[in-house]
N, C-alpha and C positions, 0 to 999 in steps of 0.2 A: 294464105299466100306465102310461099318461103321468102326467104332475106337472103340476099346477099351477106355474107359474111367479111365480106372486104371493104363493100361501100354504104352498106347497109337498103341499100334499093329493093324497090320490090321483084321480084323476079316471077313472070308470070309463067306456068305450064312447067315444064323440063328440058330447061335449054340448053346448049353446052356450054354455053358462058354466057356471063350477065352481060347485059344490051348496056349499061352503066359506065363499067370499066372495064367490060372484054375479058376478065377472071373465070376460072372455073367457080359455080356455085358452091364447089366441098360437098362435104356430109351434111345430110339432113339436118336442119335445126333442133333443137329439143322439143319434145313440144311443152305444151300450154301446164304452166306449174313446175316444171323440170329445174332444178338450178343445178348448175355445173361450177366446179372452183374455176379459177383463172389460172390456169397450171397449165396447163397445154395451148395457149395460143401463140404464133408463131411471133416472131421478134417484129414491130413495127405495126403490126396487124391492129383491126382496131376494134374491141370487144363488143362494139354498141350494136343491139342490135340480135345479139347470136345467142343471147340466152344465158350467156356468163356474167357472174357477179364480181366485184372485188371485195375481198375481206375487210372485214375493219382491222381497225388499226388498234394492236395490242396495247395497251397500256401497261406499266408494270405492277405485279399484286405483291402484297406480302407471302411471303411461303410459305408452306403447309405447317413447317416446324414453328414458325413465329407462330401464325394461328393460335397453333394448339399451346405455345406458353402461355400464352396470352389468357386464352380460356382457364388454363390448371391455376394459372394464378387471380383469377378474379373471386374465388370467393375468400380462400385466406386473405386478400387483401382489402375485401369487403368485412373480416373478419375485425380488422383493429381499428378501423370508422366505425362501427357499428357499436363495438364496445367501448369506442371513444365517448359517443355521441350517447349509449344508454349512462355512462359513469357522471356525465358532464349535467342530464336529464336528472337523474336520480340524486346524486351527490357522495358522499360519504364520508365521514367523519374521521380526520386523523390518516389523510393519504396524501395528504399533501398539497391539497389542492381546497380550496373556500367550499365551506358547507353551509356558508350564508344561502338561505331560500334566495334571497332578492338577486343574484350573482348565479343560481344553478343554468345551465343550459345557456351559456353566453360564451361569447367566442375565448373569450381567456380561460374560461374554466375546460371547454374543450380543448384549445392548443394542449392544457397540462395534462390531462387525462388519454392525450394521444402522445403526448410524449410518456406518459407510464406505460402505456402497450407496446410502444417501439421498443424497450427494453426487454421485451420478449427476443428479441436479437440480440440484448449478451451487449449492448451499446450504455453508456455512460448517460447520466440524466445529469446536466451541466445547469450552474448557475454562475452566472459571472456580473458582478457589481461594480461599477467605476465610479470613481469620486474626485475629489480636491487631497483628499486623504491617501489613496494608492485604489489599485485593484484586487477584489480577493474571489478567485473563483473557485468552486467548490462542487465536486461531484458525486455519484449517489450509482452504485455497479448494483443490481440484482438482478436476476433472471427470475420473469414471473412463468413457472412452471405452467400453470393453468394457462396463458395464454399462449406462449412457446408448443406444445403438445397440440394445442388445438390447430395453432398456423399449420403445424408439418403433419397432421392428423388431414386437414384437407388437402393439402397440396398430396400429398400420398394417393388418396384419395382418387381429386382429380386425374393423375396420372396413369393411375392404375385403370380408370375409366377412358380414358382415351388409349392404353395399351388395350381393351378390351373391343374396342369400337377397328382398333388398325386388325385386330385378328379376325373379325368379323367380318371386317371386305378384303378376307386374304391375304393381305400383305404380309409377307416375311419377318421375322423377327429383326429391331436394328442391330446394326453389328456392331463392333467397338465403336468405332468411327464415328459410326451416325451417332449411336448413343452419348459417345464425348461432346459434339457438337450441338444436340439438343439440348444437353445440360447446359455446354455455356451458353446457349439462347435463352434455355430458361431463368439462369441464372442472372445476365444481365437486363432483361426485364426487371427482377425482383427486384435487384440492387435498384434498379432506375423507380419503381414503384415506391420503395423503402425509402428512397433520398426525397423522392417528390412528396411521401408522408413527414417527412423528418422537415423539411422548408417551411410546410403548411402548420408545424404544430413549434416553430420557431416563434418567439414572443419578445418583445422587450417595452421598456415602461419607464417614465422618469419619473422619479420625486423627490420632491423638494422641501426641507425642513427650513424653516423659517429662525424659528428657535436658535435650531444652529448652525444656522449660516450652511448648513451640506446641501449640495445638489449632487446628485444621485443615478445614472444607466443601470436598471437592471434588466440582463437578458437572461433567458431561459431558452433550452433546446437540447438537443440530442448530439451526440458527438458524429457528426457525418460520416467520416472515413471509414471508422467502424463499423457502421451502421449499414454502408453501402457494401463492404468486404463481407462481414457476416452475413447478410441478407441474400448475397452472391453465393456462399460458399454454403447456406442453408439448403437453400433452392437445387444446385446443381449435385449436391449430393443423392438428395431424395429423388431427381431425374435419374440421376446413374445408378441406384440403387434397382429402380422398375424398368427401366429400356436393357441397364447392361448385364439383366439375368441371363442371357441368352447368351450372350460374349463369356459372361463367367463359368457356367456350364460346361462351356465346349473346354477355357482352359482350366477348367479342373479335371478334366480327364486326363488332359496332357500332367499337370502337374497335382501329384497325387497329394502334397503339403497343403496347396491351395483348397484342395477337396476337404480336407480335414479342419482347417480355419471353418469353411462355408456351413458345416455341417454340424460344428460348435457353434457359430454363430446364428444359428437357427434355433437350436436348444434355448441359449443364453435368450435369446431377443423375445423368445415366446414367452418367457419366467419372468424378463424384465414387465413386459409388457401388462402379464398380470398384477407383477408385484406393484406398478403407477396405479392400476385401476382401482386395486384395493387401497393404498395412500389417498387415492382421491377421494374414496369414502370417509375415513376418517381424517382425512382434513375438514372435510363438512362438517363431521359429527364436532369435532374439535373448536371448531368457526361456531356451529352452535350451544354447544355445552359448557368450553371453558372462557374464561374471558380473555385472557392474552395466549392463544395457541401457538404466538410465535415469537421469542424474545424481542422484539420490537413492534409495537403498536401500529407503528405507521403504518405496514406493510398485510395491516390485518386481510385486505380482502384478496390477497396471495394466497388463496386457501392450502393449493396442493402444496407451496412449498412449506408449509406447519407440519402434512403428513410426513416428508421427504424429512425432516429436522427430527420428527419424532420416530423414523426409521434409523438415521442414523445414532440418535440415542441408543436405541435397541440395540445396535451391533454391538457397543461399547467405546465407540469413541467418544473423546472428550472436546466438550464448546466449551464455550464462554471464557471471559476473561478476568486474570485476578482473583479475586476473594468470590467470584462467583463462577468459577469453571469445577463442572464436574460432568462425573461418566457414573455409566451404570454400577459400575464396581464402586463407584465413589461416590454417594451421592451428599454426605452434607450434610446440609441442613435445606434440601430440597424436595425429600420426604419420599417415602416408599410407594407415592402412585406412580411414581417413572417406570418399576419393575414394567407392570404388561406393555412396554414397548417393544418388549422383545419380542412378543406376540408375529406381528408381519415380519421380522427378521428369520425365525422359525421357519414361517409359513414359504416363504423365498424357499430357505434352502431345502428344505425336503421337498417342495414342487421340483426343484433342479435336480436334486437325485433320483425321483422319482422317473423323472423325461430321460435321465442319461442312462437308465436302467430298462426303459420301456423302447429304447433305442437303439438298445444293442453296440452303444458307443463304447469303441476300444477304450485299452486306457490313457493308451495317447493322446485321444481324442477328450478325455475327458480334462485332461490336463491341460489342453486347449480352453476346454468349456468353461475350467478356472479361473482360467487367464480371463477369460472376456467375461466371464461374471462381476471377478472382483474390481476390474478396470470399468464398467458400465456402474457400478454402483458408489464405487469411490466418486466416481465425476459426479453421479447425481447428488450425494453430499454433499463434495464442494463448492458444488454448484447451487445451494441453497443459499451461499453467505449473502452477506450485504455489505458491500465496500464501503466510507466513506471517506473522501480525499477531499484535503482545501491547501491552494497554494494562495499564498497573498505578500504582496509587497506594500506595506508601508513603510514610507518616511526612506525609499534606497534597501530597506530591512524585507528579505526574504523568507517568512514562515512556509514551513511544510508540514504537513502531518495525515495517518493512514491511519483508520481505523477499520478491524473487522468488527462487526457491529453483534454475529454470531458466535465469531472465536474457535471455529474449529480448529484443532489439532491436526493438522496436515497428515502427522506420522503414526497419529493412533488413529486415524482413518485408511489410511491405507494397510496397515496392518489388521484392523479389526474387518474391512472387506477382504483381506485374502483369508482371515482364517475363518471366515464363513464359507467362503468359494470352495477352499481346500474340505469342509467339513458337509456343504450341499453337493459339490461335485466328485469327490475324490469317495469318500466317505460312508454316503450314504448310501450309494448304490452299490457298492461294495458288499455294504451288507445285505442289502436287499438279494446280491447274486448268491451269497454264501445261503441265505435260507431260502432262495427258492429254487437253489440247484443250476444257476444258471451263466457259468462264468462265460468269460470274454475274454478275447484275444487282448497281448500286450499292444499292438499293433496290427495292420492292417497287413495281411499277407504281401510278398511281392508278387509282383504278373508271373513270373514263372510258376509261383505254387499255389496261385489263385485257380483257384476252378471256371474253366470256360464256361460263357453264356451270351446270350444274345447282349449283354452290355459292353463285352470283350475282358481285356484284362487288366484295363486302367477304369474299369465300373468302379469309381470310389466315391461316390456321391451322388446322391440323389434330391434336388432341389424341391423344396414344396412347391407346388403350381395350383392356383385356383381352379383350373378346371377338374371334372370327377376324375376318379384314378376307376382304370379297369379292376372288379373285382375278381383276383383269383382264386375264390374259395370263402367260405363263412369265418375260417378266422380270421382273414385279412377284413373284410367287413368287419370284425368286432374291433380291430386293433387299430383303435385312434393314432399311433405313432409309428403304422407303416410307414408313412411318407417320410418320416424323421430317422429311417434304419439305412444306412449302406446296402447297397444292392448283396452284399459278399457276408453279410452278416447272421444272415438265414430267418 
């Protein structure tokens, strides 16, 4: 029986107005199962009755972008619990932390073994003591390679996995914009994940000597501010590195400079890349064959940075301090098994002239490749030290003092990475062109005397992309470093 749609009455047969309130009946009702939105009924009217529904009421959800930081960063940060929680479980001898059985796996020895992984962010491991006597606090700078590589190894990862899932339901590549903005979402996540690991692995403890009359605060933890910056500024790079491919692309066309950085830094970052894989071997091998693989004990189970120390040997820069700093030209009284460190230094640079010759990279370009060679390895040397800093006041008396604990030569490091860079990049494919007949331009043509193609005439770069490349032909299949050649390069 249809309904009045005004009073809700039943309306028997086909009348010209309901017997109820004297209205026209309207249009037919929906029928049975039909729902209709509440969008077309008229002001005042009353829905009951007619077959229309009202919507629920929105609530507000997190956005797609939070989501998805959210996800990219949950296993790297499942990453330094985990290794918190196996270091605190297992124990280890001379890290700093009690190797007492009775004390393994209890909450103090995890606090300290989560504060050793948070320095995978490049953050200060603080101790600070208060007394009747003054206060002396004392900090501890290294970056654990192995676990650093592994946080941004996932998070990459992640990222790259969820760029592959947004191309998959279509969606357009982000554009600068977006992609700035997902970094600092990602980023302020981390930072906020990183400061809420740094609270939980905060410690402190009183004791008291009886003997001598001392009573005692000692706290332990991570230095926050840093800890929340770097962990920001980790995250959002490695966001903008996977989203803003697509932004970078477009302005390397326009600016042919920029083309030429990106197309260096693709070389550089593939050499670097193997050149960590290989240190991470013999950091192993190192960890297992000699007994202190790293000048300081403490820091033994930092494997990969023993490889990175003993790469940086190989170049020829000089550690250590005092009566015990030497270099490969120098060695001492440290003895002739240092020579095959040069071994992976070698292996570096002829891998790099090897890619900048199989690449068809100008030599501008190559001079580029230098630049970011020698500047990516220098850092990873320097980046191997160990800080140690203590400021302490007693008695009104302010003592200071800084120790590098490995001693690097700042200036024979940076000299001994450029004249590798200058000698893998410059160098060797040099020769490589002279004996296999096959030189290369000083530079890259301009667009007036570049040769038209379907690229145009700002084709100055060509980005690797995970997906297949179309094959044009059986040499382009055979030649692993098409995707690494300038479109213009032939």
């Amino acid at each position: 029986m249809p309904i009045c749609p005004t009073c809700g009455a039943a309306v028997a047969g086909a009348p010209a107005s309901c017997a109820n309130c004297g209205q026209p009946p309207g249009p037919p009702p929906p029928a049975i199962g039909e729902v209709v939105a509440d969008d077309t009924a008229a002001p005042g009217s009353s829905p009951w009755g007619s077959g229309r529904v009202h919507p629920d009421r929105a609530w507000p959800t997190p956005s797609r972008g939070w989501l998805t930081a959210g996800r990219v960063l949950l296993a790297p940060t499942a990453l330094l619990v985990v290794l918190a929680a196996l270091g605190s479980a297992v124990g280890g001898r001379g890290i700093g932390v009690d190797d007492d059985p009775a004390v393994r796996g209890t909450a103090h020895t995890f606090q300290m073994w989560l504060q050793l992984t948070l320095t995978a962010f490049g953050t200060y491991w603080k101790n600070t003591n208060t007394s009747s006597f003054g206060t002396s606090a004392a900090g501890i700078h290294v970056v654990p390679y192995a676990v650093t590589l592994s946080w941004l190894a996932l998070l990459w990862l992640g990222q790259r996995l969820a760029a592959r899932a947004r191309a998959a339901a279509g969606a357009a590549e982000p554009t600068a914009r977006a992609a700035g903005a997902q970094a600092l979402r990602t980023g302020a996540l981390s930072a906020a994940a990183a400061l809420a690991l740094g609270r939980l692995s905060t410690g402190s403890s009183h004791v008291d000597e009886a003997s001598m009359k001392l009573s005692m605060q000692v706290s332990t933890g991570p230095a926050m501010v840093p800890l929340g910056v770097s962990a920001f500024l980790a995250a959002a790079v490695v966001v903008l590195a996977v989203d803003g491919q697509g932004a970078l692309r477009i302005e390397a066309v326009r600016r042919r400079w920029l083309g030429g950085w990106l197309l260096a830094w693709q070389h550089a970052s593939r050499v670097v890349g193997g050149l960590l894989a290989l240190l991470a071997v013999v950091a192993v091998a190192m960890q297992v064959l000699v007994d202190r693989p790293f000048p300081q004990s403490t820091f033994r189970a930092l494997t990969l940075n023993g490889g990175v120390y003993l790469f940086g040997i190989g170049s020829g820069a000089r550690a250590g301090t005092g009566a015990d700093s030497f270099a490969l030209y120098d060695l001492g009284g440290h003895g002739a098994q240092w020579w095959p460190a040069v071994v992976p230094v070698l292996l570096a640079a002829l891998a790099l002239g090897w890619s900048a010759h199989r690449g068809r990279l100008t030599h501008l370009d190559r001079c580029r490749l230098a630049a970011l060679y020698a500047a990516a390895t220098a850092a990873l040397v320097l980046g191997s030290s160990i800080w140690f800093s203590e400021r302490s006041t007693i008695k009104g008396e302010v003592h200071e003092s800084r120790i590098d604990l490995v001693g690097w030569s700042v200036a024979s490091v940076l000299v001994a990475a450029a004249a590798w860079a200058v000698f893998g990049a410059l160098l060797v494919p040099a020769l490589l062109d002279a004996v296999r007949r096959t030189p290369v331009a000083l530079s890259v043509p301009l667009p007036a005397q570049a040769a038209a193609g379907p690229e145009g005439a700002f084709g100055t770069v060509e980005l690797v992309v995970e997906e297949a490349r179309p094959a044009a032909g059986h040499a382009d299949v055979l030649d692993s470093h098409a995707p690494y050649r300038r479109p213009d390069a032939g």
